[in-house]
LOKOLKOL-106057 format. One record per atom (N, C-alpha, C): x, y, z. Coordinates in steps of 0.2 Angstrom, whole numbers, padded with zeros to 4 digits, always signed. Each point is the difference from the previous one (the first is absolute). Layout:
BEGIN
XYZ/...
This chain:
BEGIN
+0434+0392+0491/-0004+0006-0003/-0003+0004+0006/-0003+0006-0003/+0000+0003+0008/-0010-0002+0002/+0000+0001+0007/-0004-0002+0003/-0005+0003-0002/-0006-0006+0001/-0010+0002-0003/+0000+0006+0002/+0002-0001+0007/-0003+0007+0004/+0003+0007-0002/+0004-0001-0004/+0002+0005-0001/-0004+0007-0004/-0004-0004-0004/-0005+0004-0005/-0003+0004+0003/-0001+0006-0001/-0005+0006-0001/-0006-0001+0001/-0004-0007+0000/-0007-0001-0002/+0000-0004+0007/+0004-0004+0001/+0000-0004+0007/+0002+0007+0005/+0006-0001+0006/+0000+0001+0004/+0002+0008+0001/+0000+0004-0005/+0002+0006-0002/-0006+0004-0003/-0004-0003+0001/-0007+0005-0002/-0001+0008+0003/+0002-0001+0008/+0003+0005+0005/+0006-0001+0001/+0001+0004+0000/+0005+0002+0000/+0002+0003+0008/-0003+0001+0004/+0001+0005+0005/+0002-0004+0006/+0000-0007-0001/+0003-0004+0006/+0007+0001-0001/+0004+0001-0005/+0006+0002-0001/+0006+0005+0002/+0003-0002+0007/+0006+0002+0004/-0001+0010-0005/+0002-0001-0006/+0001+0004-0003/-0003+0006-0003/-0006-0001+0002/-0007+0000-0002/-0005+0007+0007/+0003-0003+0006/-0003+0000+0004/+0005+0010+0002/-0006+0001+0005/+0002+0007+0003/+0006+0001+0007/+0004+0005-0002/+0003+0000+0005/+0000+0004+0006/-0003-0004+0008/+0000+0004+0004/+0003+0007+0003/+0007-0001-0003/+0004+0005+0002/-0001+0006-0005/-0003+0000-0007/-0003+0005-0004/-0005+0003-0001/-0006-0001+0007/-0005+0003-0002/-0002+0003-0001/+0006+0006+0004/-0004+0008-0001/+0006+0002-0004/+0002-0003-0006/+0004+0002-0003/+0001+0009-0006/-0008-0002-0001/-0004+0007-0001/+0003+0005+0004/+0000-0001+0006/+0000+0006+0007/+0008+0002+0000/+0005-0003-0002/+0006+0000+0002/+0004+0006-0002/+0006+0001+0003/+0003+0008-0002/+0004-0006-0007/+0004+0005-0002/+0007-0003-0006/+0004-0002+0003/+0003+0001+0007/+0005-0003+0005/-0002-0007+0002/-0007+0000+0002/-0002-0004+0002/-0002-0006-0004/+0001+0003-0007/-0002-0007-0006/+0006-0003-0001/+0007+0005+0000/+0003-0004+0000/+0006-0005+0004/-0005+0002+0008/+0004-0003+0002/-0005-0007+0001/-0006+0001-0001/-0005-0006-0001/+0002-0006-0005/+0002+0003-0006/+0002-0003-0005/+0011-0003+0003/+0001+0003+0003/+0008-0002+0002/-0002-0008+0006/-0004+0003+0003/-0001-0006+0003/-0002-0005-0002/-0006-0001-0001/-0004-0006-0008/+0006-0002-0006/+0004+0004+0000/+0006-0003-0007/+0004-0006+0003/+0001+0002+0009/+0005-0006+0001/-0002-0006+0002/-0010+0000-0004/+0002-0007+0000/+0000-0001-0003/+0004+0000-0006/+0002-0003-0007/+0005+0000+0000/+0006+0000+0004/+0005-0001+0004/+0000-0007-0001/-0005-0001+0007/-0001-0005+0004/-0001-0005-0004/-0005+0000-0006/-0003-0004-0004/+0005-0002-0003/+0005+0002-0003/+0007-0003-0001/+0002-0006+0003/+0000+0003+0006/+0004-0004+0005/-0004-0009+0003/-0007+0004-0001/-0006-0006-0001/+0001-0003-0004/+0003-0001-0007/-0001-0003-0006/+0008-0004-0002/+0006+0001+0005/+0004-0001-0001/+0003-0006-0004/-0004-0007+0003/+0004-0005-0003/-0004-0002-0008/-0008+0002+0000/-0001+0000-0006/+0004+0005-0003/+0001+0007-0002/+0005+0003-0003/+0008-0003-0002/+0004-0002+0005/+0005-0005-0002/-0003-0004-0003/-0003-0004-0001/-0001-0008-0003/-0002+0004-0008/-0004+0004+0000/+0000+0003-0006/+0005+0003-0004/+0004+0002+0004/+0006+0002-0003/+0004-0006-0002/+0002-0005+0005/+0002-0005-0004/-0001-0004-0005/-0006+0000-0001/-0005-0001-0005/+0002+0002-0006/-0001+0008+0000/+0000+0003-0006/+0007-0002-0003/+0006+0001+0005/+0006+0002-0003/+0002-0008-0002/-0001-0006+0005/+0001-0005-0007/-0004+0002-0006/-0005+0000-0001/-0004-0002-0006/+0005+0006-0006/+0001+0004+0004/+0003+0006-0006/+0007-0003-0002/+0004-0004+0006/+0006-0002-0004/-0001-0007-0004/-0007+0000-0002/+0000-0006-0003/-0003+0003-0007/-0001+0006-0002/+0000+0003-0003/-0008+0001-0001/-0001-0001+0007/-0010+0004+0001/+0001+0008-0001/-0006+0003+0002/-0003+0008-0001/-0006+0001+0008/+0004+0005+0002/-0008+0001+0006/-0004+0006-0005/-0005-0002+0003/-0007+0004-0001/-0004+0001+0005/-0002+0007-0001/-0005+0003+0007/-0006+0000-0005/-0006-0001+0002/-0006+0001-0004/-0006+0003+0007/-0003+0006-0003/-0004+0006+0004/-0004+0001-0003/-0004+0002+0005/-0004+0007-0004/-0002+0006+0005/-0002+0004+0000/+0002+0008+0001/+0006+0001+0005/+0000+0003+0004/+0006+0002+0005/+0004-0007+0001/-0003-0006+0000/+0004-0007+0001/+0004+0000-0008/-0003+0001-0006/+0004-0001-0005/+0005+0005-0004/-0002+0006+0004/+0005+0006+0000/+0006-0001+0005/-0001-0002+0005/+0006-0003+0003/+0005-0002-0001/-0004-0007-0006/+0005-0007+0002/+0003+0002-0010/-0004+0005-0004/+0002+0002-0005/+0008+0006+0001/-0002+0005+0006/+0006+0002+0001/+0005-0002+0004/+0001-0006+0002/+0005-0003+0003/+0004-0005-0006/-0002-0001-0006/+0002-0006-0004/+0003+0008-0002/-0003+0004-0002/+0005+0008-0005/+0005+0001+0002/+0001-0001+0007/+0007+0002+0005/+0003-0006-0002/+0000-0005-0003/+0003-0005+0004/+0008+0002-0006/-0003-0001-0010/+0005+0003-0004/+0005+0006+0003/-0003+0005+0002/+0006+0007+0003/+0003-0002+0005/-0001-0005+0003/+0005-0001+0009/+0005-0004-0003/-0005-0007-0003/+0003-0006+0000/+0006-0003-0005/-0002+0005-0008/+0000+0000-0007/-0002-0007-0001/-0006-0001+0000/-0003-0008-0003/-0004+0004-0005/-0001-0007-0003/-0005+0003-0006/-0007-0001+0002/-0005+0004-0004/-0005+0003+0001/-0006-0007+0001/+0003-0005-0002/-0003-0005-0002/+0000-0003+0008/+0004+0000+0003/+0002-0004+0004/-0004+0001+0007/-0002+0006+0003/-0006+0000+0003/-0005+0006-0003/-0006-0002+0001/-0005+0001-0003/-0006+0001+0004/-0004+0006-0002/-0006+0003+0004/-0008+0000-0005/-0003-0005+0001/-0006+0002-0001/-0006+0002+0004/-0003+0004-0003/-0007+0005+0002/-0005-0004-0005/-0004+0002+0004/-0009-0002-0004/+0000+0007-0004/+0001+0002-0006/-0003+0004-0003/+0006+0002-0005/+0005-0003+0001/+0005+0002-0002/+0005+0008+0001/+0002+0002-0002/+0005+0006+0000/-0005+0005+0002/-0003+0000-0003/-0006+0007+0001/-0003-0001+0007/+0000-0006+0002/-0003+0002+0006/+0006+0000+0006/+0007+0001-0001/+0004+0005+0003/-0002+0006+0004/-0005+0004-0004/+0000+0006+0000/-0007+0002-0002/-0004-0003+0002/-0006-0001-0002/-0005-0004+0005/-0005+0000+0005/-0004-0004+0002/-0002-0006-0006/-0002-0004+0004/-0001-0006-0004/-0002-0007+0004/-0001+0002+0005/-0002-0006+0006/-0005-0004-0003/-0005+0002-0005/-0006-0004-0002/+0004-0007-0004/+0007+0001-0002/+0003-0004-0003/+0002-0007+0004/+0000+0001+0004/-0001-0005+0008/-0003-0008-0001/-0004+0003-0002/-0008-0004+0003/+0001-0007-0005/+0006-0001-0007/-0003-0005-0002/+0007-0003-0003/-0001-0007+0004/+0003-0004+0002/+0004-0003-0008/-0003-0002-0004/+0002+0000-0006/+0006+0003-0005/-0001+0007+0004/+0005+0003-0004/+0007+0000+0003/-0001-0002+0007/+0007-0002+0005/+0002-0006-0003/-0003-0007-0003/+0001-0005-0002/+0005+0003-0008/-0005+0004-0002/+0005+0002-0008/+0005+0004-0002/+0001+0005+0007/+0007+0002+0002/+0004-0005-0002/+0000-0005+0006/+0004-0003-0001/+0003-0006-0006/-0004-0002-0002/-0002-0003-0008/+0003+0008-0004/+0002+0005+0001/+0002+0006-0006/+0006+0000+0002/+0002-0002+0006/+0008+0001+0001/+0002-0009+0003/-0003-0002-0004/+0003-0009+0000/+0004-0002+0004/-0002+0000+0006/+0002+0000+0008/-0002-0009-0002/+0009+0000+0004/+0003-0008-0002/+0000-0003+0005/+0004-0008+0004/+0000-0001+0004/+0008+0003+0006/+0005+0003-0004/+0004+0005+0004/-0003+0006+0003/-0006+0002-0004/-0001+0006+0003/-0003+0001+0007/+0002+0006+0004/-0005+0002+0007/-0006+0005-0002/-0005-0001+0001/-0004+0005+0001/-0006+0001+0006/+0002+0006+0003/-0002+0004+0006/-0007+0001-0001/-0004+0000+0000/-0008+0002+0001/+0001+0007+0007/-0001+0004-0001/-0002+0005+0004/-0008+0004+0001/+0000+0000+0006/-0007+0002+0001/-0003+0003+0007/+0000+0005+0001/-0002+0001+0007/-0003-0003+0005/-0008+0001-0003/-0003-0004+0004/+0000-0009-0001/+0001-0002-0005/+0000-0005-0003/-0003-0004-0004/-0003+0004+0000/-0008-0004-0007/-0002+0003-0006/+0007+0005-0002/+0000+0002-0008/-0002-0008-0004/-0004-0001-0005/+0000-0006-0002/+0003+0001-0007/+0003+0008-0002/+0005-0001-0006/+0005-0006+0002/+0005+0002+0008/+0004-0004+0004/+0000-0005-0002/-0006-0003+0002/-0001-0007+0003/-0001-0003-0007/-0003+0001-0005/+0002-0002-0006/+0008+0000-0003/+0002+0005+0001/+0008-0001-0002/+0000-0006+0005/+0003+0000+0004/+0002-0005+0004/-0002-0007+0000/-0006-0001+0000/-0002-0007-0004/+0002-0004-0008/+0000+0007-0003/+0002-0002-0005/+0010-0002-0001/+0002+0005+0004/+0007-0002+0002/+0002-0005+0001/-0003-0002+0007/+0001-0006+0001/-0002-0008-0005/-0003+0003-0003/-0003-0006-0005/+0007+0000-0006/+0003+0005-0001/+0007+0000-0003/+0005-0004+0004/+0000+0001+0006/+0005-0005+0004/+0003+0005+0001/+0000+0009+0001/+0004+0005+0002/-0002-0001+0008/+0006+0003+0005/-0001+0000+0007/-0004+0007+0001/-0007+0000+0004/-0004+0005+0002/+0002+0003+0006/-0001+0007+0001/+0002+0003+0006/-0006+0007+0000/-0004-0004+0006/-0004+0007+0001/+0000+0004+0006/-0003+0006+0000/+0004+0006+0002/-0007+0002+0004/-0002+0002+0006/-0008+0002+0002/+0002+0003+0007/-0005+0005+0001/+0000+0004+0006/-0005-0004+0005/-0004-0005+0000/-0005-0001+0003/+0002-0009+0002/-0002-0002+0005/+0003-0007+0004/-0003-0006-0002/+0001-0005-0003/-0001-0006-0003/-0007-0001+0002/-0001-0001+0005/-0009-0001+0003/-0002+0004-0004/-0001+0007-0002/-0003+0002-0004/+0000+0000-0009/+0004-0003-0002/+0003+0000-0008/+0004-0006+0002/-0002-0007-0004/+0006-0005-0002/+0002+0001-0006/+0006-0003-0001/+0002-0002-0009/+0006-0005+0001/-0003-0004-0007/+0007-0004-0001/+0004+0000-0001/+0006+0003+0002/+0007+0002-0004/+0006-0002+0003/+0005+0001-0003/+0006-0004+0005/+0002+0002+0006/+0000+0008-0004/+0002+0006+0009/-0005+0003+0002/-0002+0001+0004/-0006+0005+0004/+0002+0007+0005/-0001+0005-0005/+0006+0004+0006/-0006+0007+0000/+0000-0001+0008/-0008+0003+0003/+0005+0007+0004/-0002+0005-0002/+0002+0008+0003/-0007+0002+0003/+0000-0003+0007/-0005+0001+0004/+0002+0011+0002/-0005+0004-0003/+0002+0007+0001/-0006+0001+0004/-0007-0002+0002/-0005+0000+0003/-0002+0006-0005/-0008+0002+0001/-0004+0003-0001/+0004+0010-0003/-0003+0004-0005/+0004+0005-0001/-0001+0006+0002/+0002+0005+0001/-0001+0008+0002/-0006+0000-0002/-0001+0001-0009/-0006+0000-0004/-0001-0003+0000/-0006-0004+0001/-0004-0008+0000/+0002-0001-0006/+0002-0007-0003/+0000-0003-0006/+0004+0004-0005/+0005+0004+0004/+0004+0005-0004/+0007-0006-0001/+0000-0006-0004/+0007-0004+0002/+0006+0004-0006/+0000+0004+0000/+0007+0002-0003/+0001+0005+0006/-0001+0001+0006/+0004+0002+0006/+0004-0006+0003/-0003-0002+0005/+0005-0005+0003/+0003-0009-0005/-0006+0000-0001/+0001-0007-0002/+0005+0003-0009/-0002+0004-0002/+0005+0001-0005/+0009+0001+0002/+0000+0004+0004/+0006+0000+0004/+0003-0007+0001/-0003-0004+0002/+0002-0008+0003/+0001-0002-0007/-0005+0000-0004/+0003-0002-0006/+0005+0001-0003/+0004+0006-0003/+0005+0004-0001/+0004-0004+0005/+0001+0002+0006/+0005-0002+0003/-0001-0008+0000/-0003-0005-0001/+0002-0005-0002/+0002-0003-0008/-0001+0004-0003/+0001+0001-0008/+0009+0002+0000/+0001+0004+0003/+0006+0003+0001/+0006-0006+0003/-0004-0004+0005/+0004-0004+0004/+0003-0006-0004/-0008-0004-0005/+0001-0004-0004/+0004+0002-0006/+0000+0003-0005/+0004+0002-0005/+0009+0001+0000/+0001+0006+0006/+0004+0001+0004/+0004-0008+0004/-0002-0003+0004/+0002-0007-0001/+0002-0005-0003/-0005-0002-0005/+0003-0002-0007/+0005+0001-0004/+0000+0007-0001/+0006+0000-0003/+0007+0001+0005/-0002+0002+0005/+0007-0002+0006/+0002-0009-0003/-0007-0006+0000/+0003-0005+0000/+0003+0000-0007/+0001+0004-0005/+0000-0002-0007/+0005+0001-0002/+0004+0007+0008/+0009+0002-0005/+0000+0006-0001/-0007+0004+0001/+0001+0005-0003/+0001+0007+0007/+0004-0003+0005/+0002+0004+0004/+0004-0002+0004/+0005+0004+0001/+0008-0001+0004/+0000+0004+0007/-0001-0004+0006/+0000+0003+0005/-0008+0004-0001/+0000+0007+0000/-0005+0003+0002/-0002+0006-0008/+0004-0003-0003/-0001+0003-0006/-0001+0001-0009/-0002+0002-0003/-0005-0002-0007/+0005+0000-0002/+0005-0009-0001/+0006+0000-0004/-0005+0001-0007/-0005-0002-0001/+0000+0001-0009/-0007+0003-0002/+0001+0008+0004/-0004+0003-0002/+0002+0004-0008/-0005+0002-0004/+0000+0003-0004/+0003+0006-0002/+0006+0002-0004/+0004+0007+0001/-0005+0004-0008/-0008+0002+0003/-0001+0003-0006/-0005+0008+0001/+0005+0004+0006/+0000+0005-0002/+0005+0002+0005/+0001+0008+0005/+0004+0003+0001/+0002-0003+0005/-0008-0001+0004/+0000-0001+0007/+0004-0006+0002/-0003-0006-0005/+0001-0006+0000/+0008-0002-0003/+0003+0007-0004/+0009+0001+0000/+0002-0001+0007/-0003+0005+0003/+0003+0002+0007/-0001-0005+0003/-0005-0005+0002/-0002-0004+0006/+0005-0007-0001/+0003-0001-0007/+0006-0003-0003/+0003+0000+0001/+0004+0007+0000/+0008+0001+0002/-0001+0001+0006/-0005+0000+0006/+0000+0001+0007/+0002-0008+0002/-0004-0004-0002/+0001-0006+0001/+0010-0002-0001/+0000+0001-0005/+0007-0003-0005/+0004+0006+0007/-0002+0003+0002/+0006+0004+0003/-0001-0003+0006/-0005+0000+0004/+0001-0005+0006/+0002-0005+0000/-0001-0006-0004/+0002-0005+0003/+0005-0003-0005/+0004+0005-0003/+0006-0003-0001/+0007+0007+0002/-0002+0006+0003/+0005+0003+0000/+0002+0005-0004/-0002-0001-0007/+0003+0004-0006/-0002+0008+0001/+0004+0006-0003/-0003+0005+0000/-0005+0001-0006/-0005+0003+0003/-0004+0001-0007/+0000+0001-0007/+0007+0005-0004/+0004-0001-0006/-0001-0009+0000/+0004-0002+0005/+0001-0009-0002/-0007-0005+0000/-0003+0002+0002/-0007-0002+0001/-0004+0000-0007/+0000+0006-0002/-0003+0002-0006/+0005-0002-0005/+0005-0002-0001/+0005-0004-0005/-0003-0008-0001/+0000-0002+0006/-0001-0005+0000/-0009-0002-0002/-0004+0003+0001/-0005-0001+0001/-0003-0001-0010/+0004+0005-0002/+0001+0000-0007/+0001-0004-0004/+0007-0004+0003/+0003-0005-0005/-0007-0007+0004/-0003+0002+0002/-0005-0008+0004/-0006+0001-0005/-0001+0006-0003/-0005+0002-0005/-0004+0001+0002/+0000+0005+0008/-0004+0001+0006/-0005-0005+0003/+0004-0005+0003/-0003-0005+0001/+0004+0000+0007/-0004+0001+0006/+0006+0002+0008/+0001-0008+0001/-0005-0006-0002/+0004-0006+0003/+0006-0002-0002/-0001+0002-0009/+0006-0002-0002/+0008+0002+0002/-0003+0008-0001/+0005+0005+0003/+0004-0003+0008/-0005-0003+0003/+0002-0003+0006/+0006-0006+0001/-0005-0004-0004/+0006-0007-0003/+0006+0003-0004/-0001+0005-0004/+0008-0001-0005/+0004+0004+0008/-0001+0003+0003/+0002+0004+0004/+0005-0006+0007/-0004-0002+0002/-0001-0004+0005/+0007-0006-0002/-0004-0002-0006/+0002-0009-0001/+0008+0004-0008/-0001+0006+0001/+0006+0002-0005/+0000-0003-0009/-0006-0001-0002/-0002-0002-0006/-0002+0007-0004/-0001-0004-0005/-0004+0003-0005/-0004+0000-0002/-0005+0006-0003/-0008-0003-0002/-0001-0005-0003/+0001-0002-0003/+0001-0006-0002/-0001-0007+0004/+0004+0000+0002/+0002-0005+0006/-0003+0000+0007/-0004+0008+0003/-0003-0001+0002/-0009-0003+0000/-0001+0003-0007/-0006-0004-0001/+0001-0005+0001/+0004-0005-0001/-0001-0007+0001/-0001-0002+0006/+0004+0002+0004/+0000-0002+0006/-0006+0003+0005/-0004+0005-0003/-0007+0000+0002/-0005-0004-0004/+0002-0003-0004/-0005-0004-0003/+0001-0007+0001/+0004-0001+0002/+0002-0006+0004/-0001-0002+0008/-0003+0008+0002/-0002-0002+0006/-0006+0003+0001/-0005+0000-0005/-0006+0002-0002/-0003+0010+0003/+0007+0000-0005/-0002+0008+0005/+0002+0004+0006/+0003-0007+0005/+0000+0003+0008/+0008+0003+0000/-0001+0006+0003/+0008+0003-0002/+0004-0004+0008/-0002+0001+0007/+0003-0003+0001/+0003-0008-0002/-0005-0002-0001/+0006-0008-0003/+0003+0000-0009/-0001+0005+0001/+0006+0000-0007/+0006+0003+0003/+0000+0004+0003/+0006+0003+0005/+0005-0006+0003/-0005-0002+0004/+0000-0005+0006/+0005-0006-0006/-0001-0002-0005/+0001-0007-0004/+0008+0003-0005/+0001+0008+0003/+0005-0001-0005/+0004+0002+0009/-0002+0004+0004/+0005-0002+0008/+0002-0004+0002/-0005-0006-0001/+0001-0006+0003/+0004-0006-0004/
C-alpha cells in the first residue's frame, strides 16, 4: 500500500519543499522578457525533459516489460490522473486504438473528475483519496492488470488511493512523478521519477514536467506494444485502415516492404479486409486469409514469427 507519508495531512501539508513547486532561477525576470527571448528560455528548460528520459531509463524498461507480460496474459494498462497528469495519460490510451487497432478496452485512461474534466478545470477533484480507490473498484482492476498512477509533483492522493487500492487487487503499480523520492515515497512495483527541476512558471507543471510525462507515456505504450507484435521493423503493421489517411499510410507500408505497385497493394489489402498484417502474411508466406489468420494466431500476433515458421 502506498506510504503514510504520503497523505496530504502529514508530510504534504506544504507543499513548497517540492522540486516542482519551487522557483526557477533562470525565470525570474520572466515578466521582463522579449518573445524571442521566452522562447528561447522555454527551448532551453525543455531539454531537460529530454534528459529526464534518459534519467529514468531502466525503470521505464522494466515497466514496459511489465506491462507487456501482463497484457499477453490477457491483463489491461491503465493511467489514472488528475488534471494535466490525467489528461496525459487519458490521451495516450486514445492513441493507442488508431495506431495499434486494439480495442478500447485494452488501455485505458482515468481522470479524477471524469470526461468533463478533459476539458474543464477540476483540480479540486484531487484532493480525495477515496475516490482513486473506487476508480478502480468501477473498472474492476484484476490481478493482470498494470496501473500507472501519474502525478507531477507526487502527492495527488486521488493517485495514491488508486494505487493502494490496486495493489490490494494484486495489479502490478507504476508511478510516474516529476520530484525525487526523498521528497515523495510510494509503494509500487516501478517508480519512474522524470527529474525536470523547478518550471519557467513557478508551479506551472504541464510545462516541462508535462513534456517528460508525455514523452514517457509515448515510450511506454509505444513499447509495449512493439513487445506484443504489433509492429514490424519500424512500422504500425496493425494500424487501423479507418479513414483516407490511414488508406494511404497502409498502402505505403504494403508498397515498401514488399515491392508491389500500389494497384497491387490496394488488391491485396482488400482481400486482407484491410488488415496490412494480414495482407503481409498472405503476401509473404503465399496463403490465404484464411490461413493467414491462423498462423498469426498461432504465434499470438507476431508477424514476424508467423512468416519466419512458414520460411523455416
Amino acid at each position: 500500500m502506498t506510504d503514510s507519508s504520503c497523505s496530504p495531512s502529514a508530510a504534504f501539508g506544504d507543499r513548497g519543499h517540492l522540486l516542482t513547486e519551487q522557483a526557477n532561477p533562470a525565470s525570474q525576470a520572466l515578466d521582463q522578457l522579449s518573445a524571442g527571448e521566452i522562447v528561447d528560455l522555454f527551448n532551453q528548460e525543455d531539454a531537460r525533459a529530454i534528459a529526464a528520459i534518459a534519467g529514468a531509463r531502466e525503470a521505464l524498461a522494466a515497466a514496459i516489460d511489465c506491462a507487456a507480460a501482463r497484457l499477453q496474459q490477457g491483463g489491461r494498462l491503465f493511467y489514472i490522473g488528475a488534471g494535466t497528469s490525467g489528461r496525459l495519460g487519458v490521451l495516450d490510451a486514445a492513441e493507442c486504438p488508431p495506431t495499434f487497432c486494439t480495442p478500447p478496452e485494452l488501455v485505458q485512461g482515468i481522470i479524477a473528475g471524469g470526461a468533463g474534466a478533459l476539458v474543464r478545470s477540476s483540480e479540486d477533484l484531487e484532493d480525495r483519496a477515496e475516490d482513486g480507490a473506487t476508480a478502480i473498484a468501477h473498472h474492476q482492476i484484476r490481478a493482470q492488470d498494470v496501473v500507472v498512477g501519474i502525478t507531477a509533483g507526487g502527492t495527488t492522493p486521488y493517485v495514491h488511493g488508486a494505487l493502494q487500492a490496486a495493489r490490494q487487487r494484486g495489479a502490478a503499480t507504476v508511478f510516474i512523478a516529476c520530484v525525487p523520492v526523498a521528497q515523495v515515497s510510494a509503494q509500487v512495483d516501478i517508480d519512474i521519477r522524470l527529474i525536470t527541476g523547478p518550471e519557467i512558471l513557478t508551479g506551472s507543471t504541464r510545462l516541462k514536467a508535462g513534456t517528460a510525462t508525455k514523452l514517457a507515456l509515448n515510450t511506454l505504450s509505444t513499447g509495449v506494444m512493439v513487445k506484443l507484435g504489433k509492429v514490424y521493423g519500424n512500422r504500425m503493421v496493425d494500424v487501423a485502415v479507418t479513414n483516407t489517411k490511414l488508406h494511404d499510410r497502409a498502402l505505403r507500408i504494403l508498397t515498401d516492404l514488399t515491392g508491389l505497385s500500389r494497384p497491387e497493394a490496394a488488391l491485396l489489402l482488400e482481400k486482407s479486409g484491410r488488415r496490412v498484417k494480414l495482407a503481409l502474411v498472405m503476401h509473404w508466406a503465399g496463403v490465404d486469409a484464411e490461413t493467414g489468420d491462423r498462423l498469426l494466431a498461432e504465434h499470438d500476433g507476431n508477424l514476424r514469427r508467423a512468416v519466419q515458421s512458414v520460411a523455416g
